[in-house]
C-alpha positions in Angstrom: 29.6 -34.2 10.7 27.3 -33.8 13.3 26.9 -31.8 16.9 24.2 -33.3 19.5 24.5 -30.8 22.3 23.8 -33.6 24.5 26.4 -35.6 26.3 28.5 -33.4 23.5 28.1 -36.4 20.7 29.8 -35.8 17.4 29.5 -38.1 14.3 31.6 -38.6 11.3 31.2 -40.6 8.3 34.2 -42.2 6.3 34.0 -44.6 4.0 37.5 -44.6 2.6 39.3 -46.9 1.1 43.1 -48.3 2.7 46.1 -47.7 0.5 47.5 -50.6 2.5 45.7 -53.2 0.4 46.0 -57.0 0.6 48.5 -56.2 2.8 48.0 -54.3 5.5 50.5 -53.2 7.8 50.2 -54.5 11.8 50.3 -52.1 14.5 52.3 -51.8 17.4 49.8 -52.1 19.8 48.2 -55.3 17.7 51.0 -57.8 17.8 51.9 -57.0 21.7 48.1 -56.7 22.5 46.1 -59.1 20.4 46.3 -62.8 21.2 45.5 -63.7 17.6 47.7 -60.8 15.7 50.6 -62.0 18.6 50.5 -65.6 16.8 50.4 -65.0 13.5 53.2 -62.5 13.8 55.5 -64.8 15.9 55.3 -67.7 13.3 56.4 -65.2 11.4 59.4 -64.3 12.7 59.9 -68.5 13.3 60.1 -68.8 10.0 62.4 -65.4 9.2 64.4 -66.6 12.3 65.1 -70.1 11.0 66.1 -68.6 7.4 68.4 -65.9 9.1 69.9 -68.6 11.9 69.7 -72.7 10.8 71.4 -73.9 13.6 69.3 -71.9 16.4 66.2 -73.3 17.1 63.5 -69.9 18.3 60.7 -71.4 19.9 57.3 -69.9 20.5 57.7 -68.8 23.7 61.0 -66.8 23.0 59.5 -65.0 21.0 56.2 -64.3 22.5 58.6 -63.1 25.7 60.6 -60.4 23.2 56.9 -59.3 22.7 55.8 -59.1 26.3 59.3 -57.3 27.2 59.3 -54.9 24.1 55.2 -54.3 25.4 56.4 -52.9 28.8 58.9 -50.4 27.6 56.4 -49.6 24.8 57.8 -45.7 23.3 54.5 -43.8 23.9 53.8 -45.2 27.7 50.4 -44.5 27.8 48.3 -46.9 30.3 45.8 -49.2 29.0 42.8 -51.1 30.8 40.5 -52.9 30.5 36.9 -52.2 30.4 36.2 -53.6 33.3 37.8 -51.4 35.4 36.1 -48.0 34.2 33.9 -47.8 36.9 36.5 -47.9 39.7 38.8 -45.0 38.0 35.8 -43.5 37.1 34.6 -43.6 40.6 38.0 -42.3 42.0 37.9 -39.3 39.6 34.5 -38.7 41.0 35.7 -38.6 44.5 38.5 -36.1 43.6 36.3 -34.0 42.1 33.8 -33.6 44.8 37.1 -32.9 47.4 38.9 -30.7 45.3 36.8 -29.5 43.6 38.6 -30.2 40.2 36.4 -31.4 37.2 37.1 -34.4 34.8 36.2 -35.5 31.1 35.2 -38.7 30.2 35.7 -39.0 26.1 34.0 -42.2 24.0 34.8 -43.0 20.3 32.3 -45.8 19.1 32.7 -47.9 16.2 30.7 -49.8 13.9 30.2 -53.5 14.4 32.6 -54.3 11.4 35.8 -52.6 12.4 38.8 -54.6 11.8 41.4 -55.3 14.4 44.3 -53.7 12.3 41.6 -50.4 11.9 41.0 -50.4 15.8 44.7 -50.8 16.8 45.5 -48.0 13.9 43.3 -45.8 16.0 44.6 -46.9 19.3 47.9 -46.0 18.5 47.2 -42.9 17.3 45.5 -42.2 20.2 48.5 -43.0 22.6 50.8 -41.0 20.8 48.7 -37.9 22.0 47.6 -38.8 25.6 49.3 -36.8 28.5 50.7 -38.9 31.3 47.7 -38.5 33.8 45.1 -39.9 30.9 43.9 -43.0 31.1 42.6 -45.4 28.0 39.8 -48.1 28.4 40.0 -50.6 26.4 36.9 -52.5 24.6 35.2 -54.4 21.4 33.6 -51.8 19.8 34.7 -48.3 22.3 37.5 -46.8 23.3 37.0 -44.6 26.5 39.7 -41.8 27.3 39.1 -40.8 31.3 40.9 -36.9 31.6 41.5 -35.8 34.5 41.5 -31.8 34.9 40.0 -31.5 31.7 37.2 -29.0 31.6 34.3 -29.6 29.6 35.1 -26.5 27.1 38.4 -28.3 26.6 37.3 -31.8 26.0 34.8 -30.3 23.3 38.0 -28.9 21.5 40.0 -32.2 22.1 36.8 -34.4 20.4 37.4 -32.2 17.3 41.2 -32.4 17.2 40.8 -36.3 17.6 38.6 -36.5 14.6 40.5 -34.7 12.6 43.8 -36.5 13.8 42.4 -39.5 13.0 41.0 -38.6 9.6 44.3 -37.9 8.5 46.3 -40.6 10.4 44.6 -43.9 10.2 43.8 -46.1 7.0 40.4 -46.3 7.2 38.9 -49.4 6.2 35.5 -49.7 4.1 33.6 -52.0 6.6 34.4 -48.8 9.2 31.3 -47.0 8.5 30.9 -44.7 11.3 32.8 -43.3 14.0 31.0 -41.4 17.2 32.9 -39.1 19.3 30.7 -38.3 23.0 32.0 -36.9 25.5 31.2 -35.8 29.3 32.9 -33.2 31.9 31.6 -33.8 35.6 30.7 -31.7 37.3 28.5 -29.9 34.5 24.6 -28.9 34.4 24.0 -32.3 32.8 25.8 -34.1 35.2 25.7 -33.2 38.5 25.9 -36.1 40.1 27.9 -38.6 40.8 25.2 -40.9 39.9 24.3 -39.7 36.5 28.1 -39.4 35.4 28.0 -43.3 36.1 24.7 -43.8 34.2 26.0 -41.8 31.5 29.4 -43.6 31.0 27.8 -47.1 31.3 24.8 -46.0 28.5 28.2 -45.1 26.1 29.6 -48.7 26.5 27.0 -50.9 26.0 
């Protein structure tokens, strides 16, 4: 593991291999979140449905609806975005900050190309399971971004290492993982005392 005092970046390398085998399990957040995962799980429970009840016939859609309700009173409530809209929330925290004077983190874990789905949503629900109600994820590819509001930067250092260590112990890694980078970012801060650089620095961790 590895500290780069800048942007407050911290590497990790696993290359472990998952217990869960030919058959890994599907997460939560996969089969409510992931078109594909959502399909292949649903003909699933067709086919469990038709063997439990012969006489009903459980279309597609049914099912896919149980998913969509059971999504929005997911147990851990954390809210979820897309990437896209980082740069508004980012730009509201911004705002705050300079009124009330109150300071923010941004936090970014970066994966290697090969992560699989099941890997990524293994991560994202362990990340949700920790997240206060004011935190907000951003969802993409290959990064997850954590925005924290009233998080200081000597606090968001601390979170970054409880993080890796959570997930270390938490998710099944898979071989083709690689690498994960945790950066991170507190405005305002020497580095980033501007609104302008805060913004260059989060869209640098993203692309």
């Amino acid at each position: 593991m590895t500290h780069d005092t800048t942007g407050q970046t911290t590497k990790v390398a696993k290359n472990k291999e998952s217990e869960a085998g030919d058959h890994p399990l599907m997460s939560f957040t996969a089969v409510t979140t992931h078109k594909t995962m959502a399909e292949s799980f649903v003909k699933e429970l067709i086919k469990a449905g038709q063997k439990m009840l012969p006489d009903k016939q459980l279309s597609a859609e049914d099912l896919l609806t149980i998913c969509h309700v059971a999504l929005d009173k997911r147990e851990h409530g954390a809210v979820m975005l897309e990437g896209r809209h980082l740069r508004g929330r980012i730009g509201e925290q911004l705002s705050r900050a300079s009124r009330y004077k109150e300071p923010f983190s941004l936090l970014v874990l970066k994966f290697e190309t090969g992560i699989t789905p099941i890997t990524y949503d293994a991560i994202v629900d362990t990340l949700c399971e920790r997240m206060r109600d004011t935190d907000l994820m951003f969802l993409f590819k290959y990064r997850v971004v954590l925005l924290l509001p009233h998080t200081a930067q000597e606090a968001v250092q601390k979170l970054s290492s409880r993080i890796l260590a959570l997930l270390e112990n938490n998710v099944e890694w898979s071989e083709d993982l690689g690498r994960l980078e945790v950066a991170s970012a507190t405005f305002p801060a020497p580095e980033f005392n501007t609104a302008a650089k805060m913004l260059d620095w989060a869209e640098d961790q993203i692309r």
